[in-house]
C-alpha positions in Angstrom: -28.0 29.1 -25.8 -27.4 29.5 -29.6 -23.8 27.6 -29.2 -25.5 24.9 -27.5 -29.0 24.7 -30.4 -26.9 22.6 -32.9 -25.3 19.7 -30.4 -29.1 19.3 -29.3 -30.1 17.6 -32.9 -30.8 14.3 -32.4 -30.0 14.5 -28.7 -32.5 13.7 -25.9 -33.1 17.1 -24.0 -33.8 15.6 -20.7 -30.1 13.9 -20.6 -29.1 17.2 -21.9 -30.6 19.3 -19.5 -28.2 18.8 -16.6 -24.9 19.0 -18.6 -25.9 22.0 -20.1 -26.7 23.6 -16.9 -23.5 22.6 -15.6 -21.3 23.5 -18.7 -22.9 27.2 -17.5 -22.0 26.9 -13.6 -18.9 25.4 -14.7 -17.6 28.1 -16.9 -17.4 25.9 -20.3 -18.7 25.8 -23.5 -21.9 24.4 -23.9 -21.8 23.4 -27.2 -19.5 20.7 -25.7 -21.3 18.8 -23.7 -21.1 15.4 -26.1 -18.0 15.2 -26.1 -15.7 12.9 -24.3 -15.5 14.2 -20.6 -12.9 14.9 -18.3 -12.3 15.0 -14.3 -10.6 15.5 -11.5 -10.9 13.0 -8.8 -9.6 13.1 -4.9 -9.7 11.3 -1.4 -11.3 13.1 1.6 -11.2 12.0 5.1 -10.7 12.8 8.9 -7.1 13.5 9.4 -4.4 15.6 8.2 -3.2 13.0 5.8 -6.6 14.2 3.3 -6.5 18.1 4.2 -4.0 19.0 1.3 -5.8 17.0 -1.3 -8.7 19.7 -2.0 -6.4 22.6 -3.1 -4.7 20.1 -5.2 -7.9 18.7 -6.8 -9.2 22.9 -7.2 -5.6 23.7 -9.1 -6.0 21.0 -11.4 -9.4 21.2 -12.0 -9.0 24.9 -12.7 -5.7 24.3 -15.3 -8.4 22.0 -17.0 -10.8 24.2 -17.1 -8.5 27.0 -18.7 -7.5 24.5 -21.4 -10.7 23.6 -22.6 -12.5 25.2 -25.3 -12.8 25.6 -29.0 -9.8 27.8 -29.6 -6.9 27.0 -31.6 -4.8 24.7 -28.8 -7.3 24.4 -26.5 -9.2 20.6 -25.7 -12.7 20.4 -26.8 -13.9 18.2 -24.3 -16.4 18.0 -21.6 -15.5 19.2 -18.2 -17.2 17.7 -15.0 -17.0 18.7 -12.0 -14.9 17.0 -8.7 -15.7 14.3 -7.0 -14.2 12.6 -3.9 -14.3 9.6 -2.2 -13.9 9.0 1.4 -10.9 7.2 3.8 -10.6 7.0 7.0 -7.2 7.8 8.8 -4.7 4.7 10.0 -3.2 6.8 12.4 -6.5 7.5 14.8 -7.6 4.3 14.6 -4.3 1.9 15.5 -5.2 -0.1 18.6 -9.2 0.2 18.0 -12.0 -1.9 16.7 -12.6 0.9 14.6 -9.3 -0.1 12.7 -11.0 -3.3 10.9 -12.4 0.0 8.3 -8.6 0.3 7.2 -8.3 -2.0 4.6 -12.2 -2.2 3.8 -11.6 1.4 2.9 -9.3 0.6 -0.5 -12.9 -1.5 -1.3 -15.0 1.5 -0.6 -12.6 4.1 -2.7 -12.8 1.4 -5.7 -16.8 0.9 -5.4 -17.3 4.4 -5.2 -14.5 5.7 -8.0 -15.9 2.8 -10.3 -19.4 4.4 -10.1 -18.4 7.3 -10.9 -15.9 6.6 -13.7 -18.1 4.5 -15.5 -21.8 6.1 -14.7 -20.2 9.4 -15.7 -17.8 7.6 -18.9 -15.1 9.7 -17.8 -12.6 9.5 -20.9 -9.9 11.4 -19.0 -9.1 11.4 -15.5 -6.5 12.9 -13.0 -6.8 11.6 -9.5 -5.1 13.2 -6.3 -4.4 10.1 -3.6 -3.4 10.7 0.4 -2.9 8.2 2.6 -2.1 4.7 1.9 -5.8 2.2 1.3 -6.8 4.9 -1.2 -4.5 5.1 -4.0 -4.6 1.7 -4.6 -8.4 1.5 -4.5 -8.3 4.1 -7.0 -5.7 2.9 -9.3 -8.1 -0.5 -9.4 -10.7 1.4 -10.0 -8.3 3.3 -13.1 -7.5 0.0 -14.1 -10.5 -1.3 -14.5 -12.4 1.6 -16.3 -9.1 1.7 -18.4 -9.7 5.4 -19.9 -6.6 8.0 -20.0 -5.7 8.7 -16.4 -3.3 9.6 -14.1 -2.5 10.2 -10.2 -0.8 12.1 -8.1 -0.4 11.4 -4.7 -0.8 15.0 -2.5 2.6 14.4 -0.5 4.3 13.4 2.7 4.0 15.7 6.0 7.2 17.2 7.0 8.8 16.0 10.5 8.0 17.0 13.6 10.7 18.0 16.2 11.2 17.4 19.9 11.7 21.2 21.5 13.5 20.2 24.2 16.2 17.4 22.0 16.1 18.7 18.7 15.0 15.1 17.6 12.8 14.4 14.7 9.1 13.1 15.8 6.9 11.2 13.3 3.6 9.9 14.2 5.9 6.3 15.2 7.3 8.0 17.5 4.2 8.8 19.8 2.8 5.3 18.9 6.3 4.3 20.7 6.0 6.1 24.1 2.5 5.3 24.2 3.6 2.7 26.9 5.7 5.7 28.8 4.2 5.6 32.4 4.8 10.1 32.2 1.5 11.2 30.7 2.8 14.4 30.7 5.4 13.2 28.2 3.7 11.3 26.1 1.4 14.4 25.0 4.0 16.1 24.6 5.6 14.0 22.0 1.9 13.6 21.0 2.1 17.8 20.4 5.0 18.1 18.0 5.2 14.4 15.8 2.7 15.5 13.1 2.8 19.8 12.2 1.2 20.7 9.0 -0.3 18.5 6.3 0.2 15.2 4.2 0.2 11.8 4.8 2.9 9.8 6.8 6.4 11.0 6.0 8.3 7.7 6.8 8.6 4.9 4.6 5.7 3.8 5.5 3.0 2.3 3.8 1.9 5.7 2.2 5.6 6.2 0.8 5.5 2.9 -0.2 2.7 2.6 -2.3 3.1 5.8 -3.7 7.1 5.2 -4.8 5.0 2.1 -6.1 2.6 3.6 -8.3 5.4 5.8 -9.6 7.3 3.1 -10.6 4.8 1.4 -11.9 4.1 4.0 -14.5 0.7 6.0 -13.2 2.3 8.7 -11.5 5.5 11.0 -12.9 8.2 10.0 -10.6 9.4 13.6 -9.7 5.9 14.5 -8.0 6.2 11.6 -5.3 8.0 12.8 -2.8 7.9 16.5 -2.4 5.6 17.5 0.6 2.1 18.3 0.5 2.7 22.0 1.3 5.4 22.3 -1.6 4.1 25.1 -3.8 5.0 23.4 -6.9 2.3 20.6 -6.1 -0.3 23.8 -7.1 1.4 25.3 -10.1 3.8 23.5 -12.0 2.4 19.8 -11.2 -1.1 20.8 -12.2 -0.4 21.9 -15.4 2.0 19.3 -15.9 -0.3 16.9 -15.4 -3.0 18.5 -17.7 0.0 18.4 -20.2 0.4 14.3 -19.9 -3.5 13.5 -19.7 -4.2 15.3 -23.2 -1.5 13.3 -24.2 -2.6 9.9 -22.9 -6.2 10.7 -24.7 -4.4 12.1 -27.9 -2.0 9.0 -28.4 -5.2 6.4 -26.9 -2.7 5.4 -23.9 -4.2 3.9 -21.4 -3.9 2.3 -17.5 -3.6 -0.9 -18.6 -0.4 -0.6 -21.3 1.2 1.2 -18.6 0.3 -1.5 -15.6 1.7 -4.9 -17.6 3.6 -7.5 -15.6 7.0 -6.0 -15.9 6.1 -2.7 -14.8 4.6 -4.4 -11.5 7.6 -6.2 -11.3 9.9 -3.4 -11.1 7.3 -1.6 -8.6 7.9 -4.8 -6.0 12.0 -4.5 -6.7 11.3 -1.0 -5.6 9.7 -1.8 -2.7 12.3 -4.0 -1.7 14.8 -1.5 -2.2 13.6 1.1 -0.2 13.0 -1.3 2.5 8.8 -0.7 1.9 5.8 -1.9 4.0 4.8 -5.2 4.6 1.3 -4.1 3.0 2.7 -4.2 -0.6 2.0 -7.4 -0.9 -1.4 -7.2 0.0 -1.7 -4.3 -2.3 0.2 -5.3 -5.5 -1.9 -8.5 -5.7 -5.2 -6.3 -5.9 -3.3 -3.7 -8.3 -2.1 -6.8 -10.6 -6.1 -8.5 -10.8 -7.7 -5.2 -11.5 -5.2 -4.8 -14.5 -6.1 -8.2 -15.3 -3.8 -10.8 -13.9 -5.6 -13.7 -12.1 -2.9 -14.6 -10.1 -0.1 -12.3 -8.8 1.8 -14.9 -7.4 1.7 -17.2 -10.7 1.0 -14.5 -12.9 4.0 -11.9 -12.0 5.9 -12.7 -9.3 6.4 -16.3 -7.5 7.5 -16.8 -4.2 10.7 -18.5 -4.7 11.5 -15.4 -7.0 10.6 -12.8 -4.2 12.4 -14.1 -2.1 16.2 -14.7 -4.2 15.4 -11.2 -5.2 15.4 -10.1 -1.8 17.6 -12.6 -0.2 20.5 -12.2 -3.0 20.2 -9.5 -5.5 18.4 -6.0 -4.2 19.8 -4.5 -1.4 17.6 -1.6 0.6 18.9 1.7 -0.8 17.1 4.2 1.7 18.4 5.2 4.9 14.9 6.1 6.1 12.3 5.8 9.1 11.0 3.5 10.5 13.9 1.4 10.4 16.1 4.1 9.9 16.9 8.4 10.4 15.3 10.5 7.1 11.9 11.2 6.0 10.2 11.2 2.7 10.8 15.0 2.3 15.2 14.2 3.1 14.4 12.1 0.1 13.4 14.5 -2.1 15.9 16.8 -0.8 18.4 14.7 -2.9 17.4 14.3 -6.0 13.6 12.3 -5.5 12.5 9.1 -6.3 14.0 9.0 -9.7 17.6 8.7 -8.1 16.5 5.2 -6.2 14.8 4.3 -9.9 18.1 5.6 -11.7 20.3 3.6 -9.6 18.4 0.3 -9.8 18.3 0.8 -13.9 22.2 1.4 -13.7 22.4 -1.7 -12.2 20.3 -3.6 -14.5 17.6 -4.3 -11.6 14.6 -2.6 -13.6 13.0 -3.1 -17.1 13.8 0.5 -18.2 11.4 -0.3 -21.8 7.9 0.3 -20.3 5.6 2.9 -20.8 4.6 5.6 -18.3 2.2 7.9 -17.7 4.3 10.7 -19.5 4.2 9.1 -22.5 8.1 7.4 -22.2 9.5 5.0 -21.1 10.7 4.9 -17.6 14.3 4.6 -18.8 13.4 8.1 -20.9 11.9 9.7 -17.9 14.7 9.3 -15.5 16.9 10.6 -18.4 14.6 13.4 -18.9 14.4 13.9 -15.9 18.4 14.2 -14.9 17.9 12.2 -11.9 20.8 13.5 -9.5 23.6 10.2 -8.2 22.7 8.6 -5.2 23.9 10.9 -2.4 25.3 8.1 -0.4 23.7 9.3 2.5 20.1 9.2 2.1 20.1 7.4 -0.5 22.8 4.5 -1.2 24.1 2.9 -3.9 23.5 -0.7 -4.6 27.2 -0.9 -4.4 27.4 0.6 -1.3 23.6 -0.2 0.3 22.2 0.9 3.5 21.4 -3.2 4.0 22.7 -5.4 2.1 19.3 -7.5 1.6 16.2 -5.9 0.6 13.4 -5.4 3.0 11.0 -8.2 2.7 10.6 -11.9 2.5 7.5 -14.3 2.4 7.7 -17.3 4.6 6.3 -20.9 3.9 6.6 -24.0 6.6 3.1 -25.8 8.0 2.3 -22.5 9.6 2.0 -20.4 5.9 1.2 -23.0 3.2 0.4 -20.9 0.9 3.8 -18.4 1.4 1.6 -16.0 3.1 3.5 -15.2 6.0 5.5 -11.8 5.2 8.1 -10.2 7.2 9.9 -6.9 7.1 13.4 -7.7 7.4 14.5 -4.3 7.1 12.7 -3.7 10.3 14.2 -6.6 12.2 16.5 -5.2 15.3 17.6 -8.5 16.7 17.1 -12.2 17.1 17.9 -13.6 13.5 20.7 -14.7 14.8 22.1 -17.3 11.8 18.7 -16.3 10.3 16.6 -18.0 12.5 14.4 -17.7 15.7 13.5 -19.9 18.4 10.9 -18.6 20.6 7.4 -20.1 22.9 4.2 -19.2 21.9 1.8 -16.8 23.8 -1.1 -16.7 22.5 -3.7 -13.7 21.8 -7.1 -14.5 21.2 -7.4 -10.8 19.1 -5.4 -7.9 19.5 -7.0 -6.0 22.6 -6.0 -9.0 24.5 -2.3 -8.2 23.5 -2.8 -4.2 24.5 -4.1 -5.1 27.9 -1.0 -7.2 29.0 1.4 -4.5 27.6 -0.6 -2.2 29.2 -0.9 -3.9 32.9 2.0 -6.4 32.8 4.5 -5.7 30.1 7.2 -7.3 32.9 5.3 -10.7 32.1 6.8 -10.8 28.5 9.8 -12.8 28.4 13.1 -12.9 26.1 12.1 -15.3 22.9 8.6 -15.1 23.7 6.7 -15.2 19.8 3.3 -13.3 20.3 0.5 -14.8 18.3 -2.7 -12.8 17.8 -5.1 -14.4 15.5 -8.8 -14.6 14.5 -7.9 -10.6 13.1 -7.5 -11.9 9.2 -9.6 -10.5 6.5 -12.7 -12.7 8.0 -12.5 -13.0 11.1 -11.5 -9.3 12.2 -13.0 -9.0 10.2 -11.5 -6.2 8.4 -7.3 -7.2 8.9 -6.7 -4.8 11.3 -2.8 -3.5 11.1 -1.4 -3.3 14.6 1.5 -0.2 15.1 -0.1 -0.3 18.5 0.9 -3.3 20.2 4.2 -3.3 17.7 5.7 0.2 18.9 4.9 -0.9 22.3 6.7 -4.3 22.0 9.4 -2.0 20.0 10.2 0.0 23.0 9.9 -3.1 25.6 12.6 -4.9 23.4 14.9 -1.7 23.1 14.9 -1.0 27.1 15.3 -4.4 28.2 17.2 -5.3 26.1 15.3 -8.4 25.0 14.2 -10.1 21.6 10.0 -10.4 21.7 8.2 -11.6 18.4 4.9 -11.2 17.2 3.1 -13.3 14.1 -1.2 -12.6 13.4 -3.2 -13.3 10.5 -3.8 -9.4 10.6 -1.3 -7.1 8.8 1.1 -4.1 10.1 1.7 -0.4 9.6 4.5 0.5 7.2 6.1 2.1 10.4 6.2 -1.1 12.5 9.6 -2.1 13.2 11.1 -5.5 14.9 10.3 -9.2 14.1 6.8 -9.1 13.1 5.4 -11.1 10.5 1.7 -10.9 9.1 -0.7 -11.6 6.5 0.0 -15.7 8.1 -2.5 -18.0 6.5 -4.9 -19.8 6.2 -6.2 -17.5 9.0 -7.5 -18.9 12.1 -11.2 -17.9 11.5 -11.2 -20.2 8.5 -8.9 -22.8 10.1 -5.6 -22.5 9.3 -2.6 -23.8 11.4 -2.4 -20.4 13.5 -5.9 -21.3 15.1 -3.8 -24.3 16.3 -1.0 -23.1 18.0 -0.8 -23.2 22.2 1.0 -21.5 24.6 4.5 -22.9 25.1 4.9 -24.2 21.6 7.7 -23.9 19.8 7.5 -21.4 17.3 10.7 -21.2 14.2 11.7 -19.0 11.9 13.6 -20.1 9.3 15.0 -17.6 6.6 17.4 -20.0 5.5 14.7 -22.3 4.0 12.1 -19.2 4.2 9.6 -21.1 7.0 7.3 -20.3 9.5 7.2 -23.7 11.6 4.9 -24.4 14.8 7.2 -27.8 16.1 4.1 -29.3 17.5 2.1 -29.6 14.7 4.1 -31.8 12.5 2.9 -34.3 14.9 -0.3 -35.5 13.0 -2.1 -36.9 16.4 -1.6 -33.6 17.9 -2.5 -31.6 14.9 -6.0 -33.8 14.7 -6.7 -33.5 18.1 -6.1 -29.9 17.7 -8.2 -29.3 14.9 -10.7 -31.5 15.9 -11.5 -29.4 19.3 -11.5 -26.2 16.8 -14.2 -27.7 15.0 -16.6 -28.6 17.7 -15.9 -24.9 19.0 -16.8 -23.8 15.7 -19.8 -26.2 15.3 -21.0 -24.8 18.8 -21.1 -21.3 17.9 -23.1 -21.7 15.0 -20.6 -21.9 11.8 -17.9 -19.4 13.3 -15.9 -19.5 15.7 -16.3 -17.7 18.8 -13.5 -15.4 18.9 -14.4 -13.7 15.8 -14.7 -10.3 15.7 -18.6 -9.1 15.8 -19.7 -8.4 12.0 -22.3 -5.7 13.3 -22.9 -3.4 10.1 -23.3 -4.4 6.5 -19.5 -3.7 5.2 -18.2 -5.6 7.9 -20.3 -8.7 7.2 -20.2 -8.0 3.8 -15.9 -8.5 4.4 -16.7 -11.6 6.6 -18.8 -13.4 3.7 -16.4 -12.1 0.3 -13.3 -11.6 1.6 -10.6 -13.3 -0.3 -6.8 -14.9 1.4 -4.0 -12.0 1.8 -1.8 -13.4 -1.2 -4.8 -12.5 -2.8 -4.8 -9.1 -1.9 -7.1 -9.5 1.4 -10.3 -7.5 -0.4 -13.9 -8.4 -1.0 -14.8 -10.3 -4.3 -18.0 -12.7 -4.4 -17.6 -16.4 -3.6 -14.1 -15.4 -2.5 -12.9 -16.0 -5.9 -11.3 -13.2 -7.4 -12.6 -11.6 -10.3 -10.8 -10.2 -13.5 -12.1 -7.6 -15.8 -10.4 -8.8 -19.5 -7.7 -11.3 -18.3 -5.0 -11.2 -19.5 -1.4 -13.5 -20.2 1.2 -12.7 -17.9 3.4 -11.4 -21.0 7.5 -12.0 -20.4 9.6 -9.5 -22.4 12.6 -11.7 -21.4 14.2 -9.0 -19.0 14.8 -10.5 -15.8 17.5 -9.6 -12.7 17.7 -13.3 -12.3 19.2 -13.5 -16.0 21.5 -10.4 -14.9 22.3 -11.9 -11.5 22.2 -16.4 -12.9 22.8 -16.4 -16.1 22.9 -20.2 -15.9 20.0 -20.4 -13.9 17.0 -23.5 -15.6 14.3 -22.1 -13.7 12.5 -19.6 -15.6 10.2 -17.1 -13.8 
């Protein structure tokens, strides 16, 4: 105890009692318990998406602990020990009630990390991230605490493969025979699509968001896509990323000069370009408020800008499931993530001049890097793309007033024909409905049919369930007969649903918006040339009033909400139904349904754009 004697002057003994104690357990110095702390944070949960994360979390937390001291290069600061938050796994729960915890599940990560960032005043932190809700929930979290940190996601599984065809498996493909009448076949697919460890190795929404937060500066780019049983995720990485967080605290760099508006801006292009998940923009809304940016859609990005990105300039890059052959780990095979990013700054697509998490710029770090030329296979070249449209476009028209409505182009297998559909309603009143026709009567859905499940948005679910279920079943139906079947819901989709699906449409039906309106037989559009989402009946204003008015009497009879919302039977779910805010907000639970901003902040414009690359001429000014 005589290192520890003179740090105790003037300091309270009881608060000094406990981190004293620990510096012992923990192996540190004592007499450094007042100084700034340090941390290693992670994500457990029930699947093999989290099992990887632990070792990780123990490596890094052991590099720290061998770097810290009051030796000549070592950090004097305070080490704490892990902590962990808790997810749940998409995968398990597709098809379920239990799937309305999905999304809630980015809230819990950010409640829970924010408790312990700021209750502990961690002043450095590295967090390791699997699956796909609780990265972002922890880069909010980051964000908002805006201390030195920086993340790295645990890795993509590796592929599974069919014995008997050689063919690759993923966990897609068992959610796509799940409608095979041979049980004995569908467990065996079940059997062999998900060996090992890590989270989904498709493009999915894990892959997604994690090429996301690369891009957008909190994660080194060459540490996204390896696979979470790579060795190097133990050694190298770990003290790698000890390396860059003494860094971040020496130079004062922090979340929030790393997450500005052009960074998330290049993330989205990203995400376009590898032909990402439909949930990216539910989550880069949420990633854009916690770093202080009311308004994504005013603030970074607007609709009309999405969409002539998409429509016009970035092409998707990445041959890769769902809508394609290769897997995250094929990806890294070739060169990484830093290829895509190299090729997209080649072609003037990316702000190469903000800051990362490595302490360059991201131009620097793909230099530094040596990121590898595309390999034209895997990974195309905007010259030469894999599609020559990037991935996803948001939808207006009296069914999405608010450009809610997002599809995943890159996913679409037929019947955007002249980019548009034509299709008759049939009408859902929740998802299980849906999964009992496809189970007992898939014959009963029809060419140009346009499924709409609704009351399963953010408040009604409540919860937005995502719904790979009832999309790989309709998948499969399509590709056997041969047949074009929509779907549209005020709920959301898995990164690994493919075909004409489009989510997040709102206002959702629980608070009234035009979907609660829709009947079976109506004529349902979609219209990419103007970017619309039309129900033909209701730009008749009688019919529209008498629709909305029998909606309100059904709502007024049950009490204030209507009566096929989802029971809110536990305290996060009703705490969801009462705070949860419209998907182009991010689909989360702030109070009053307003969304709240820790320091806002101006959406700055450096003056780089790929609209002045791509319309030089152009007036409009984004």
């Amino acid at each position: 105890m005589t290192n520890a004697k003179p740090v105790l002057i003037d300091r309270h003994p009881g608060r000094s009692a406990q981190t004293i104690g620990l510096a012992h357990a923990l192996g540190t110095d004592p007499a450094l318990i007042h100084q700034p702390s340090v941390g290693v944070v992670g994500t457990k949960g029930d699947s093999q998406c989290y099992l990887g994360v632990m070792s990780k979390v123990d490596a890094i937390h052991a590099s720290l602990r061998g770097r810290i001291g009051q030796g000549p290069g070592q950090l004097p600061l305070r080490l704490v020990q892990p902590e962990y938050t808790i997810a749940t796994s998409d995968g398990i729960r597709n098809g379920t009630r239990e799937m309305r915890y999905s999304l809630i599940g980015r809230e819990v990560t950010h409640d829970a990390l924010c408790e312990h960032l700021e209750a502990t005043g961690l002043a450095g932190t590295i967090a390791v991230v699997a699956c796909d809700k609780p990265p972002v929930g922890t880069l909010a979290a980051l964000l908002e605490h805006n201390q030195p940190a920086i993340i790295m996601s645990d890795g993509p599984i590796h592929p599974g493969t069919d014995p008997n065809t050689g063919e690759a498996l993923d966990i897609v493909s068992a959610y796509q025979v799940a409608g095979n009448p041979d049980p004995d076949y569908r467990h065996h697919i079940a059997c062999h699509a998900c060996p090992g460890i890590g989270s989904c190795g498709g493009m999915f929404t894990y892959n997604t968001m994690q090429t996301f937060i690369g891009v957008v500066g909190m994660q080194p780019l060459h540490m996204v896509a390896p696979a979470s049983d790579d060795p190097r995720r133990v050694n190298e990485f770990a003290h790698e990323l000890v390396g860059y967080l003494a860094a971040m605290m020496e130079k004062g760099l922090k979340p929030r000069d790393i997450v500005v508006r052009d960074s998330i801006r290049n993330a989205v292009i990203v995400a376009m370009a590898i032909g990402g998940s439909t949930n990216v923009t539910l989550h880069a809304p949420e990633i854009a408020r916690a770093a202080g940016y009311a308004d994504f859609w005013k603030d970074v990005m607007t609709p009309e800008e999405f969409n002539y990105l998409s429509r016009d300039v970035v092409p998707v890059l990445t041959d890769a499931r769902p809508y394609g052959t290769y897997s995250m780990v094929d990806i890294d095979r070739v060169g990484g993530v830093q290829v895509i990013v190299r090729e997209l700054l080649d072609a003037g697509l990316l702000n190469g001049d903000v800051m990362t998490c490595t302490g360059e710029t991201l131009a620097a770090q793909v230099a530094r890097l040596g990121a590898k030329a595309s390999d034209g296979k895997v990974i195309r070249t905007v010259e030469k793309p894999y599609k020559p449209t990037g991935g996803l476009r948001v939808l207006g028209g009296n069914l999405s007033p608010d450009f809610s409505a997002i599809l995943k182009l890159a996913g679409v297998e037929g019947g955007l024909e002249n980019n548009t559909f034509r299709g008759n309603a049939r009408v859902f009143e929740g998802e299980q409905g849906l999964l009992n026709a496809l189970d007992q009567a898939p014959e009963s859905f029809q060419n140009n049919d346009m499924i709409i499940v609704r009351y399963e948005g953010p408040s009604g679910a409540p919860g937005m369930p995502e719904m790979l279920d009832p999309t790989s079943r309709i998948t499969t139906l399509c590709r056997e007969r041969g047949i074009v079947v929509g779907l549209m819901t005020d709920a959301r989709f898995s990164g690994g649903s493919v075909g004409l699906v489009i989510g997040h449409v709102g206002p959702e039906a629980a608070l009234g918006g035009p979907i609660a309106f829709i009947e079976n037989g109506d004529e349902i559009v979609v219209d990419l040339n103007a970017s619309t989402l039309e129900c033909t009946a209701l730009n008749d204003a009688a019919t529209l009033a008498r629709r909305q008015a029998r909606w309100a009497a059904e709502v007024a009879a049950n009490g204030g909400i209507h009566p096929n919302c989802g029971i809110a039977d536990t305290r996060l779910l009703h705490r969801a139904r009462l705070t949860a805010v419209p998907a182009t907000r991010g689909g989360g639970m702030h109070p009053n349904r307003e969304v709240w901003v820790r320091e806002p902040r101006v959406a700055e414009r450096s003056g780089f754009s790929p609209m002045n690359k791509y319309r030089p001429s152009a007036n409009q000014v984004f």
